[in-house]
Backbone as numpy.savetxt, mean C-alpha at the origin, in Angstrom:
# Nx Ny Nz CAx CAy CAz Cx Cy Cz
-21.89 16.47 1.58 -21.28 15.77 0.47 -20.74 16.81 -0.50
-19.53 16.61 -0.97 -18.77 17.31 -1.82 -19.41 17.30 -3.12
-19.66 18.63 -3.76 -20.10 18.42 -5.39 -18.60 18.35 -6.50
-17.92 17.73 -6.46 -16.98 17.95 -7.25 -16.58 16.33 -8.12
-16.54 16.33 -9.09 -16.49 15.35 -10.31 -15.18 14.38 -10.04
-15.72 13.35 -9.59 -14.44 12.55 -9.25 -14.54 11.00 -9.76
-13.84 10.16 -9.56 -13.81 9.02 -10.08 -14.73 8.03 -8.29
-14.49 8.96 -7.52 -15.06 7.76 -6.03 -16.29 9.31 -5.52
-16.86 8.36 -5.06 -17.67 9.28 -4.34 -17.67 10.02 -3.03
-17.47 11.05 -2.77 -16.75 11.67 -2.25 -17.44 12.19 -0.81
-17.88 11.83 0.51 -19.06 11.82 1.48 -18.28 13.28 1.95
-16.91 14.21 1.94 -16.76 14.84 2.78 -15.29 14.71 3.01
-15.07 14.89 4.20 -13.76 14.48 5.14 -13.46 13.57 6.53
-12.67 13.30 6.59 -12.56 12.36 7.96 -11.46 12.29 8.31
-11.10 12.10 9.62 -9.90 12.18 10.54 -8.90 10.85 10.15
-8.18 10.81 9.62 -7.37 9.96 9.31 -7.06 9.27 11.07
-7.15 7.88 11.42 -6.95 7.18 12.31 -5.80 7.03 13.13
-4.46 7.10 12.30 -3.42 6.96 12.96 -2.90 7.99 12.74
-2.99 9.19 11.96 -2.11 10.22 12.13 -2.89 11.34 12.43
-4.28 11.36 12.40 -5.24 12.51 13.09 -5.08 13.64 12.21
-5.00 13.51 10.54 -4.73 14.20 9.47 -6.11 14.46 8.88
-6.74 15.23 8.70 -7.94 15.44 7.95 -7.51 15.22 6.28
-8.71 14.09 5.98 -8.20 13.35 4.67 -9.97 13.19 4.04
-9.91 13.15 2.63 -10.77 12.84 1.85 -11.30 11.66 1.87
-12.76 11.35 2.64 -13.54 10.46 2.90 -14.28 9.85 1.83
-13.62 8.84 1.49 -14.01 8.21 0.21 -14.65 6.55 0.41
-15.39 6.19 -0.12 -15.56 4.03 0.62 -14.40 3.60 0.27
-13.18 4.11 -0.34 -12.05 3.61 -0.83 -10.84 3.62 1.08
-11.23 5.05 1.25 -10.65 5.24 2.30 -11.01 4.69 3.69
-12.47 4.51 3.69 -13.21 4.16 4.56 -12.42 2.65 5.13
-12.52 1.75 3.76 -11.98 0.34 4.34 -10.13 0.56 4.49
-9.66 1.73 4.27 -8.22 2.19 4.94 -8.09 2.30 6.07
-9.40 3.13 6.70 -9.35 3.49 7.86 -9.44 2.22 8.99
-10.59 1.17 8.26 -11.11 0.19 8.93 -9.67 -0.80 9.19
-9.10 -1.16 7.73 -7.59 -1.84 8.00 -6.88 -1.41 9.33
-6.40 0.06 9.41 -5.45 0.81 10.40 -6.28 0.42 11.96
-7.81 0.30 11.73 -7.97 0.39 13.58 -8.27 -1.26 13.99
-7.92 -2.06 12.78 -7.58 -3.67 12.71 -6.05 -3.64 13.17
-5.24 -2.92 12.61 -3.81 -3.39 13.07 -3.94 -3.05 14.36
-4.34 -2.04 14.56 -3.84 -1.19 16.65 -5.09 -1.79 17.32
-6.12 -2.01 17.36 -7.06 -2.35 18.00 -7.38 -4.54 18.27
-6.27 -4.52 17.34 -6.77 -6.07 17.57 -5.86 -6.90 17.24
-4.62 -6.02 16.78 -3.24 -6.67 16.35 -2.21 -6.72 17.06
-2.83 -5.52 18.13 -1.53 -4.60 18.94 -0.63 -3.66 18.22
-0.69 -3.34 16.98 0.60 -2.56 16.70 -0.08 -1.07 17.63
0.80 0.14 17.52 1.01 1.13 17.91 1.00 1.84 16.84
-0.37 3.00 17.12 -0.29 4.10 15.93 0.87 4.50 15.08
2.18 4.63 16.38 3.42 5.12 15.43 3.94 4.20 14.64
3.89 2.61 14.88 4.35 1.65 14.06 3.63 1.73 12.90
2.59 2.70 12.43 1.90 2.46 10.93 2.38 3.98 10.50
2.68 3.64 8.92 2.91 4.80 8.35 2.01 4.59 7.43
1.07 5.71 6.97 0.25 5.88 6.07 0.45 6.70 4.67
-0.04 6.38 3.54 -0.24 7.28 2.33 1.74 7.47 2.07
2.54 6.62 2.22 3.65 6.38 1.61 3.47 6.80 -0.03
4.60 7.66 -0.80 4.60 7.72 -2.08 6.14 6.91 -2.72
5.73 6.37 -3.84 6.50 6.06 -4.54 6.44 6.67 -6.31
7.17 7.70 -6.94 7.22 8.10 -7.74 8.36 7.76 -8.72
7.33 7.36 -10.22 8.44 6.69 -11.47 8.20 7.13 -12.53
8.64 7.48 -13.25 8.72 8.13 -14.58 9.19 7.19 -15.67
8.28 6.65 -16.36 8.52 6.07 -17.92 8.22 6.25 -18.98
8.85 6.02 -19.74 8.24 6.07 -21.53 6.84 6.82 -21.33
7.42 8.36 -20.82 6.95 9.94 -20.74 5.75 9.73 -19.80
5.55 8.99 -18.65 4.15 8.25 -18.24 4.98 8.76 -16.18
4.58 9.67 -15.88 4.45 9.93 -14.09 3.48 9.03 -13.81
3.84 8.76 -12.69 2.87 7.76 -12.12 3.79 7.66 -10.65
2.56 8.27 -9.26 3.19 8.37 -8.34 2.07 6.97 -7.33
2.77 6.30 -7.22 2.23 5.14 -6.71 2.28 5.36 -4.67
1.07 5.10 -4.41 0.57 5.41 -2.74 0.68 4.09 -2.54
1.50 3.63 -1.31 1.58 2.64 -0.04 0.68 3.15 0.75
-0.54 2.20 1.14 -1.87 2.60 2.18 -1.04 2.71 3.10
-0.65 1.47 3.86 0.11 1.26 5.46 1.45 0.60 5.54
2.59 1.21 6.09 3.90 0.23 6.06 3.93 0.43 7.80
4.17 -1.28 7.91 3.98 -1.22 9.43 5.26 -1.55 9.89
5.86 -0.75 11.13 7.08 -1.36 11.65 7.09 -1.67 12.45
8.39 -2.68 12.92 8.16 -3.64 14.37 9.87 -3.46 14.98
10.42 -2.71 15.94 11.93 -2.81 16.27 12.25 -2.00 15.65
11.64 -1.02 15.22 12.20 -0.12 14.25 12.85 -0.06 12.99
11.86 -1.78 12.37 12.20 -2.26 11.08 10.95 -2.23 10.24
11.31 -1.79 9.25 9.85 -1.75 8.36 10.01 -3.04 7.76
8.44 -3.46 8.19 7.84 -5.16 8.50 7.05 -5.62 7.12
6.36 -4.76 7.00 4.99 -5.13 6.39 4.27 -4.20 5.39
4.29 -3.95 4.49 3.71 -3.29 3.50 2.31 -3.75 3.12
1.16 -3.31 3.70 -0.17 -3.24 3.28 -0.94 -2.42 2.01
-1.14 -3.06 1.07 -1.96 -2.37 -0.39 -3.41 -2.60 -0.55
-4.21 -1.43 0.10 -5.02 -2.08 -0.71 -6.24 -1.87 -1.79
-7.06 -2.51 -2.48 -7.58 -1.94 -3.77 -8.60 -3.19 -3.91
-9.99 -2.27 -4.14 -11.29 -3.08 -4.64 -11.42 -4.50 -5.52
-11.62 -5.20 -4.86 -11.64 -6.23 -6.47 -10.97 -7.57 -5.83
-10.60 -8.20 -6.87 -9.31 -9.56 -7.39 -8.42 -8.95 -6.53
-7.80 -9.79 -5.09 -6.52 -9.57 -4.90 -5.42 -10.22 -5.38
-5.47 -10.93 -6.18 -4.90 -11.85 -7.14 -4.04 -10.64 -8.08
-5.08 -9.64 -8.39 -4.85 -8.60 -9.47 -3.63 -7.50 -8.84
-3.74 -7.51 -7.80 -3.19 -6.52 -6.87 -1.57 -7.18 -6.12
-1.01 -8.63 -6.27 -0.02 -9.14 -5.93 0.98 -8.32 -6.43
1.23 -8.24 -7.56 2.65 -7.23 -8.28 3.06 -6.55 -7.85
2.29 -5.14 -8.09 2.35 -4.08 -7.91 2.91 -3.80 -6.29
1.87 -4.64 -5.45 2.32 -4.53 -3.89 3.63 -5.15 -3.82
3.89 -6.44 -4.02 5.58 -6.88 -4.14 5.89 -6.25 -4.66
6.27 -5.46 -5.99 7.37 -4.08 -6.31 7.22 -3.19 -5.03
6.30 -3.03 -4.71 6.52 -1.56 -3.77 6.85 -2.00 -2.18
7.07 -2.91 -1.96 7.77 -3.83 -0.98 9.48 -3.78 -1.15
9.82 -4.16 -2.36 10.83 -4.37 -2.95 11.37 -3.16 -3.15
10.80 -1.98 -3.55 12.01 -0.75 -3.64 11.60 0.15 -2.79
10.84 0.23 -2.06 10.06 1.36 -0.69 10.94 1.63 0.14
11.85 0.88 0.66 13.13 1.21 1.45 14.36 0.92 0.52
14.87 2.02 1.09 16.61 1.98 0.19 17.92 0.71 0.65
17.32 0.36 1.90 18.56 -0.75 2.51 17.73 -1.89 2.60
16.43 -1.79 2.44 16.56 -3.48 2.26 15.11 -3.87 1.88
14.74 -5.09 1.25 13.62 -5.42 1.08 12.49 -5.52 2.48
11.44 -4.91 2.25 10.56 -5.38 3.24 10.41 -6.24 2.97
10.60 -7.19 4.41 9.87 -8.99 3.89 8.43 -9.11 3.41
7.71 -8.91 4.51 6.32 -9.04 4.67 5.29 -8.25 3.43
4.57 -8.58 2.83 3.16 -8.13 2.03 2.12 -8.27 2.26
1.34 -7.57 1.91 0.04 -7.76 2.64 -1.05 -7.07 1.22
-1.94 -8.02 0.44 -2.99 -7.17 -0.52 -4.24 -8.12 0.16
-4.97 -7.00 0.17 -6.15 -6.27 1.10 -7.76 -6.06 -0.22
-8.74 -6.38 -0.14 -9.73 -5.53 -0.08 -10.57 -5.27 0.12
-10.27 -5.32 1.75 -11.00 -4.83 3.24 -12.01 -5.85 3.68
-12.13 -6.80 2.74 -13.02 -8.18 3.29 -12.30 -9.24 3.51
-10.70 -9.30 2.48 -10.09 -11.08 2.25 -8.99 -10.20 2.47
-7.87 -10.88 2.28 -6.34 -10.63 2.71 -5.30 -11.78 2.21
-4.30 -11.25 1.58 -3.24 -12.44 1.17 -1.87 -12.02 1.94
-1.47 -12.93 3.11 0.20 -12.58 3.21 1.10 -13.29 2.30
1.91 -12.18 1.98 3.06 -12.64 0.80 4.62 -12.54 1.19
4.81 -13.56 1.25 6.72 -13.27 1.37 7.06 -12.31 -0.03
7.69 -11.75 0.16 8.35 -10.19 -0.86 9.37 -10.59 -1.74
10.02 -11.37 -1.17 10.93 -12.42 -1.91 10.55 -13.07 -3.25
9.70 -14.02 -2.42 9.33 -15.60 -3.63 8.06 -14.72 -4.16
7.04 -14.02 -3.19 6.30 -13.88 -4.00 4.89 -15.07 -3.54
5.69 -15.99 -2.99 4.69 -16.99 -2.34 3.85 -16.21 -1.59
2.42 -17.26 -1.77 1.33 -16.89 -0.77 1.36 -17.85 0.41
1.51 -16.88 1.60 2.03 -17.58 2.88 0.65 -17.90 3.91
-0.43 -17.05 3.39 -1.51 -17.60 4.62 -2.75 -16.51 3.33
-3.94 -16.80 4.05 -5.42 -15.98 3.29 -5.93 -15.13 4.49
-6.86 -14.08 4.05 -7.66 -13.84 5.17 -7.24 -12.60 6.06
-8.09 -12.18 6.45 -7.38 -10.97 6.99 -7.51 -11.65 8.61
-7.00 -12.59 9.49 -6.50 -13.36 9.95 -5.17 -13.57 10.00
-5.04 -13.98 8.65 -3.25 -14.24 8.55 -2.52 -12.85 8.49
-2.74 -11.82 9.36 -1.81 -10.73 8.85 -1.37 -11.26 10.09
-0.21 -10.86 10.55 0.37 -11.46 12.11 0.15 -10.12 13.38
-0.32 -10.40 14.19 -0.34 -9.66 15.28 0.93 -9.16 15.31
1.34 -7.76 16.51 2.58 -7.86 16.59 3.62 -8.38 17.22
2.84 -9.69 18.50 3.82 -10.28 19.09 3.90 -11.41 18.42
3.01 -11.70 17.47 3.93 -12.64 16.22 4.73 -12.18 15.10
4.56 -10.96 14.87 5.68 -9.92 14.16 6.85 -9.91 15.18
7.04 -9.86 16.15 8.03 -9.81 16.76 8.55 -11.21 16.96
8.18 -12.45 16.66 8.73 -13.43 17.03 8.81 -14.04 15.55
8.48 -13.59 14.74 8.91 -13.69 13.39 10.42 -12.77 13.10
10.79 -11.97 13.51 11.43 -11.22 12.80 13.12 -11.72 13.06
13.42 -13.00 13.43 14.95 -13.41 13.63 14.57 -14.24 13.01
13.79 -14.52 11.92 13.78 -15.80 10.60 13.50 -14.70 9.28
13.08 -13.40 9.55 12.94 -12.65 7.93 14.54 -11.69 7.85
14.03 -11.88 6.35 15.65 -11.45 6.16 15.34 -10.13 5.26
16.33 -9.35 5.80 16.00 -7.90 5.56 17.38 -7.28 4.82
17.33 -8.14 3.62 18.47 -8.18 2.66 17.97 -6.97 1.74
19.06 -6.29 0.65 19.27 -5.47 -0.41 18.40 -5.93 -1.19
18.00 -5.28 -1.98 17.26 -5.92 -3.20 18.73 -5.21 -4.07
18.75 -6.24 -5.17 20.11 -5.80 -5.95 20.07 -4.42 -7.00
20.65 -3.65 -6.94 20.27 -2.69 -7.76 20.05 -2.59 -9.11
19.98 -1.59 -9.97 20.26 -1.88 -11.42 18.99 -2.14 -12.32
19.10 -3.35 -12.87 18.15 -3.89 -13.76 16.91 -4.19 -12.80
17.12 -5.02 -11.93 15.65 -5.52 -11.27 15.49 -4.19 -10.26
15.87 -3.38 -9.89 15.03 -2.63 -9.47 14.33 -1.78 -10.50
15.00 -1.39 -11.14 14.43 -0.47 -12.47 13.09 -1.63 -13.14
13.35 -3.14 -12.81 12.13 -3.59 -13.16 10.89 -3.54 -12.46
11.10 -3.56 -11.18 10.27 -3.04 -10.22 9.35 -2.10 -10.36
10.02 -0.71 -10.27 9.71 0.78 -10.56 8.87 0.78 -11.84
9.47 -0.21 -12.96 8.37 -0.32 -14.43 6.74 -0.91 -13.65
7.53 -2.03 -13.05 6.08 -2.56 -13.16 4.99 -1.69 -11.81
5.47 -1.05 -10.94 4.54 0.00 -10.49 4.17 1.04 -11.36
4.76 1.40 -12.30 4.68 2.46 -13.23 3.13 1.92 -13.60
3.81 0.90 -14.58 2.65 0.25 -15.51 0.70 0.16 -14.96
1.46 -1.00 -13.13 -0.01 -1.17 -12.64 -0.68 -0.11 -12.29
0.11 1.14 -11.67 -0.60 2.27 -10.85 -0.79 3.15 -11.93
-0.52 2.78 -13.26 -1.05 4.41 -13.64 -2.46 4.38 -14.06
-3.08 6.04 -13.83 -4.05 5.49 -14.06 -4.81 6.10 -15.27
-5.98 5.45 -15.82 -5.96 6.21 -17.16 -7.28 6.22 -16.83
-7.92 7.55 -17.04 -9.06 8.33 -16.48 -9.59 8.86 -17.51
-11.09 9.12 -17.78 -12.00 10.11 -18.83 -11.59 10.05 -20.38
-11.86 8.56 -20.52 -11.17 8.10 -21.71 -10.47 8.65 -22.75
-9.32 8.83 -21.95 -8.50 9.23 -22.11 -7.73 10.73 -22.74
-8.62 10.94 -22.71 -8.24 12.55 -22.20 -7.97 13.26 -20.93
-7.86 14.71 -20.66 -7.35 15.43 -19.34 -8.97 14.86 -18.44
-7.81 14.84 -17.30 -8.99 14.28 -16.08 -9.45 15.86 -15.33
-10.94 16.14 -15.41 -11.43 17.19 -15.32 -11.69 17.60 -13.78
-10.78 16.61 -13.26 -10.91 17.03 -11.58 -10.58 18.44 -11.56
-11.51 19.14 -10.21 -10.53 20.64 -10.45 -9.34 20.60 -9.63
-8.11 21.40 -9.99 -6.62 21.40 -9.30 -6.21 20.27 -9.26
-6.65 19.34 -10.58 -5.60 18.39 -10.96 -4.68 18.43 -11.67
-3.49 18.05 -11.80 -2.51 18.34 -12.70 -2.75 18.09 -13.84
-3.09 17.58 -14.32 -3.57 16.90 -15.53 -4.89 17.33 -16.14
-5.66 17.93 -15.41 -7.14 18.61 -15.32 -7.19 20.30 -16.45
């Protein structure tokens, strides 16, 4: 076990699942790992169809805030599905995952959403925003990802104002405010 001052408790290291990356073994990561060998082990996707630890970086009213996509899964060589996920209320966690659905690719909205935390599951159309099924059940295998994908529409999100609203509201949910509020004393943190 790592002695170093962190906000999660920190057991060590562990082999990241789908990309065989040695990564910081955290219970945060743990139910990451558990998600990823749910999609390939019982969903069918294919290691390469998951991309892991995606960044999205926004700068506001003087506030960085680089927002992590756990898993974006692709199907046809279309990015399908954007998986978020985070302890707690997934209720709390809808936004943030639809923004980062919504501007994560440059040509078009990912349809599919997915907030996660590692026990329950909500699929979300990216669009409306509607909740389309519960449960980590309703995420779709991939030969129902594949027989879904000539009814989702893999349109622009319009530029401009609503994306820049987007990017706010990941700003806002992901930042995070640590060691009340002062420098976060991690060591070789930026901010530290």
């Amino acid at each position: 076990m790592a002695d170093i001052p962190s906000h999660h408790f920190i057991y060590g290291t562990l082999r990241d699942y789908s990309t065989n990356e040695v990564i910081v073994d955290t219970d945060d990561e743990r139910y990451r790992q558990k998600l990823a060998r749910l999609l390939v082990e019982e969903k069918g996707y294919g290691k390469k169809e998951l991309a892991a630890r995606l960044k999205i970086e926004t700068l506001f009213a003087k506030s960085f805030v680089v927002s992590t996509i756990d898993l974006v899964v692709s199907v046809l060589d279309k990015r399908l599905m954007v998986i978020r996920y985070g302890p707690g209320s997934l209720v709390t966690r809808e936004r943030p995952a639809l923004a980062a659905a919504r501007v994560l690719d440059s040509e078009y909205v990912i349809p599919l959403t997915v907030v996660t935390n590692g026990e329950d599951a909500e699929l979300l159309d990216t669009r409306s925003g509607k909740v389309l099924a519960c449960g980590l059940a309703a995420i779709p295998t991939r030969a129902q990802a594949v027989a879904m994908m000539h009814d989702l529409e893999f349109l622009p999100l319009a530029l401009g104002p609503q994306r820049q609203m987007e990017l706010r509201i990941l700003n806002a949910y992901d930042q995070e405010v640590c060691c009340v509020g002062g420098p976060c004393a991690l060591p070789h943190a930026p901010e530290g």
